[in-house]
Phi, psi and omega in degrees: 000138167252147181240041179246109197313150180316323187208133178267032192206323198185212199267140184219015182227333181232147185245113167306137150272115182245148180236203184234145156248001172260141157276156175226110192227155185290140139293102182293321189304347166296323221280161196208152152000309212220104190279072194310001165261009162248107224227134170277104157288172169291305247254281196209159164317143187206114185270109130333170189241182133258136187250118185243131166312125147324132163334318139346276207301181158263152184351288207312323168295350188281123206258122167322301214265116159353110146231146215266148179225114180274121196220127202124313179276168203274145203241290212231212198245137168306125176295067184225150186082211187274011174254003152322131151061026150262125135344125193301144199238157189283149169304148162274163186288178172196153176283173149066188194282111188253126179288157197203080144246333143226166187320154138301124167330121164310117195301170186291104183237196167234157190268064141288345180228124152319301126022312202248086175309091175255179167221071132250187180273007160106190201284130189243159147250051117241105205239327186314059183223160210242191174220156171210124172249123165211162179253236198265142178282153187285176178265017173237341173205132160246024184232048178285143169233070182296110198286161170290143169206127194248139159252135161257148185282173135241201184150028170065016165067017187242330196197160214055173234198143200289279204303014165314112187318284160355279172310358177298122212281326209296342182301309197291318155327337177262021166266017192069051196242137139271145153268131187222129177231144158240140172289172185197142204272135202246140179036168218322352173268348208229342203220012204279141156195098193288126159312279185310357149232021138280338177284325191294341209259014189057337175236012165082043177208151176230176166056156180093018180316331192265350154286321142330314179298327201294312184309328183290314188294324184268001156309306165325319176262356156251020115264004173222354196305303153009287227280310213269344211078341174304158195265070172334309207279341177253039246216102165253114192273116199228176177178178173226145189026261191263011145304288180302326175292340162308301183327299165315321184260350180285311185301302169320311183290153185254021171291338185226048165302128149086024191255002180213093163326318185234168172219120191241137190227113195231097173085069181153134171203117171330330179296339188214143133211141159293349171219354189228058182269142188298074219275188190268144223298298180308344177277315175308329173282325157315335220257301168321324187269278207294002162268325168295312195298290187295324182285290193270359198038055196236146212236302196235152179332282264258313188278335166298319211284297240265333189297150190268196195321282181331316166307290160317325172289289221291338183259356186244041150251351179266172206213166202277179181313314168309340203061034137293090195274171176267137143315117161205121199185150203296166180223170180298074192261027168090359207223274158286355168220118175278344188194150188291172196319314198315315190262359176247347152292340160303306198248035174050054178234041194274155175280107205253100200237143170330165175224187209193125151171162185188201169198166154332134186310300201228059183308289207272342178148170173208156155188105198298008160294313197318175175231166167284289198318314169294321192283294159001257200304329189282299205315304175339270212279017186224342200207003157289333191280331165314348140162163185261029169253355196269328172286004191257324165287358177254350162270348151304283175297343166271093152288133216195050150278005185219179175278334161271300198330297215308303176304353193249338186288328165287328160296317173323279221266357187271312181283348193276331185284344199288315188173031166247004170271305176296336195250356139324296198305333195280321187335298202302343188285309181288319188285003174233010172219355193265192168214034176270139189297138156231186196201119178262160186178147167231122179255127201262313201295140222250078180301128174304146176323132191253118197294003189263349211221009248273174196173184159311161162255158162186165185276098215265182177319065215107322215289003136287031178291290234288318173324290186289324184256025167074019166314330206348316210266008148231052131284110158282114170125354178266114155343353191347130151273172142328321204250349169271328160299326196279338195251357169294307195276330159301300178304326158320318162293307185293322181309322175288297216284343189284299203282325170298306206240336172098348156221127181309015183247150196304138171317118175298128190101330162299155181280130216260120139305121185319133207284113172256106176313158157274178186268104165215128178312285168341323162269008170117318217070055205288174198210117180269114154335059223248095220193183156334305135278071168343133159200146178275118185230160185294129168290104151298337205257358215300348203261342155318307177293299150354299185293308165315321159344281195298316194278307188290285220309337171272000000 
């Protein structure tokens, strides 16, 4: 048995169907003298949509409130030509009315997960462009100051796209919110890091393009956000998997010191990953010259810039004579991270802000075949060289003396290397250097099965996107229950109410959420539950980690 997840970057147990449930069509009965689907940027003017529920759906999704969707504008200038692999440069400006009715291309990837839907015109490497829902101003104020929240997607710094249905803002938006997602440039486009454009770049750092972008989208949103009714001054910053591993690193850089108050991190954290470590500028520029060389067979800038897009995806899936393949994903380069995540959250020079974060139950996989006797023995043989006393302690907190234990212990121990472990690890970092409340949570609840797909259950890897942002109804072939509405629309809340106040709990005199303590040794390490019944409870697991500590983290 390997207790290494099935798949480390995205969904591997159930293949999501996705439809769109928003249509996004002009009202004409809206325009009004003073339009309100027409909003003034630094760049230009940008017309908008209204975002409407299908007939489909249910009532409870149909939002009282208008809400409007700019879909599309451009954040930085397209990364192409010479500017492949340069820090993102501002949009250029434009006359008249620029439409901001549909997506912008999903940046340049390989078609790795099914799953993964867009409604765009499929892939460019002009891609840099974000979206925003928010909502319609009321007729007594059109000077709304609304808090904010930019999403980063994930998908392993390799895939995915802002049009992801799942991901669509308008539901979280009829909570008084604006919603803004962004594209970001991904693999050998977003993380190539070349000695010669570390010389090019004046300041000796290469690679993090697409971290940069994320820095460029949230400049962006404290300079125009204003124009939508959102608060520059109110910016929460949230993701999922190499979204949260952004999230983490975004918080680490000192590029986007004030550009976010709050942080919500959902499954993923820079400080640790078993596939996704920051590695240091010098290594990564070795690994990178022999992909130029062997691969693109390119000696200088000007001839890797000239091979085209297509091309360029296509060489950097491919591995050297040896069967050695590439990486490209962020590194320490000195620049957006003057030193790695680890140590600047260590010696508390972290943006140090509330934190929101938790990861998923059954993160790395469930598979109700193991045994104790399989489960053992994978321990034996995966953490003896790591000392010959250490597999008999991680089978002490991973306990297996039977056979149902054993399956659970092997879920256990798969998601935790997979990535409930890296996202312990950043909690725990804010919580011994940061001095801002934070607030931990595990999402427990099991989504019904897509009868199209049938398989294990679990609470798998994502499958609380569609929950925060009130999607439901666009996964095709799923059963939703009462109780899968009932905990979206809690999370929705709670995700808001983080983005208004800096704490998830009902507004006092408001109708009231089951109560989530902060993550503090004085409460317990409490850990809010997120299932049918929400509950908040003391982390039983805290000596797991620990332990893993001594083995990963130093």
């Amino acid at each position: 048995m390997d207790l290494r997840p099935v798949a480390i970057t995205r969904l591997s147990f159930l293949n999501l169907k996705l439809l769109a449930l928003f249509s996004l069509v002009a009202v004409p009965g809206i325009l009004a003298a003073s339009n309100p689907l027409v909003v003034s940027t630094r760049q230009g003017k940008v017309e908008g949509m209204i975002a409407t529920a299908p007939a489909s759906a249910p009532a409870a999704t149909v939002a009282a409130t208008p809400i409007r969707a700019f879909l599309g504008i451009p954040f930085a200038a397209p990364p192409v030509g010479p500017l492949r692999w340069k820090p993102p440069m501002p949009a250029a400006k434009w006359n008249g009315i620029r439409q901001a009715k549909e997506f912008g291309s999903h940046c340049m990837q390989p078609k790795l997960y099914a799953d993964m839907v867009f409604r765009d015109p499929g892939i460019s490497e002009d891609c840099l462009t974000l979206n925003v829902w928010t909502p319609a101003p009321s007729k007594t104020s059109k000077a709304s100051k609304l808090p904010v929240m930019v999403w980063i997607y994930g998908g392993g710094f390799a895939t995915g796209g802002t049009s992801e249905g799942r991901q669509d803002g308008a539901n979280l938006a009829t909570h008084g919110v604006v919603v803004v997602t962004m594209n970001y440039r991904l693999g050998v486009f977003g993380y190539f890091a070349h000695a010669a454009l570390a010389a090019e770049s004046g300041k000796g750092f290469a690679g993090n393009y697409g971290l940069l972008d994320q820095t460029a989208a949230l400049r962006w949103v404290q300079q125009n956000i204003k124009a939508f009714g959102g608060d520059p001054a109110n910016v929460t910053l949230f993701g999922e998997s190499a979204g949260s591993f952004s999230v983490s690193a975004q918080m680490a850089s000192p590029l986007a010191k004030g550009l976010f108050e709050r942080v919500i991190g959902e499954s993923g954290g820079a400080l640790f990953s078993a596939g996704l470590n920051f590695p240091p500028l010098d290594e990564v520029e070795k690994e990178d010259a022999v992909f130029a060389q062997s691969i693109l067979n390119a000696s200088t800038l000007e001839q890797m810039r000239a091979v085209p897009a297509q091309e360029l995806l296509d060489a950097s899936m491919k591995k050297t004579p040896e069967g050695v393949g590439f990486r490209f994903s962020p590194d320490v380069d000195g620049y957006f991270l003057p030193e790695s995540v680890a140590s600047i959250y260590a010696a508390g020079k972290q943006n140090d802000v509330p934190m929101l974060a938790g990861w998923n139950r059954d993160e790395g996989g469930y598979d109700p075949k193991v045994t104790a006797a399989i489960f053992q023995d994978a321990v034996g043989r995966q953490f003896a060289e790591k000392g010959p006393d250490v597999p008999g302690k991680i089978l002490k907190v991973y306990a297996a003396p039977d056979d149902a234990s054993a399956v659970r212990a092997a879920a256990d121990l798969s998601g935790d290397r997979f990535i409930a472990y890296s996202t312990w690890k950043w909690i725990e970092a804010q919580a011994t250097t940061g001095h801002q409340p934070v607030y931990r949570y595990r999402f427990d609840l099991v989504p019904p099965a897509d009868p199209n797909h049938p398989g294990g259950l679990a609470a798998y890897h994502s499958s609380e996107i569609p929950y925060v942002f009130g999607d439901l109804d666009l996964l095709s072939g799923f059963p939703w229950r009462p109780e899968d509405r009932q905990l979206s629309e809690q999370m929705q809340r709670y995700w808001t109410n983080f983005a208004r106040t800096g704490d998830p709990n009902s507004p006092a005199g408001a109708e009231t959420l089951p109560k989530w303590p902060p993550y503090t040794a004085t409460t317990g390490w409490m850990v809010m539950h997120l299932s049918a019944e929400p509950t908040a409870e003391p982390d039983d697991h805290r000596d797991r980690y620990l332990l893993l500590d001594t083995i990963w983290g130093k």
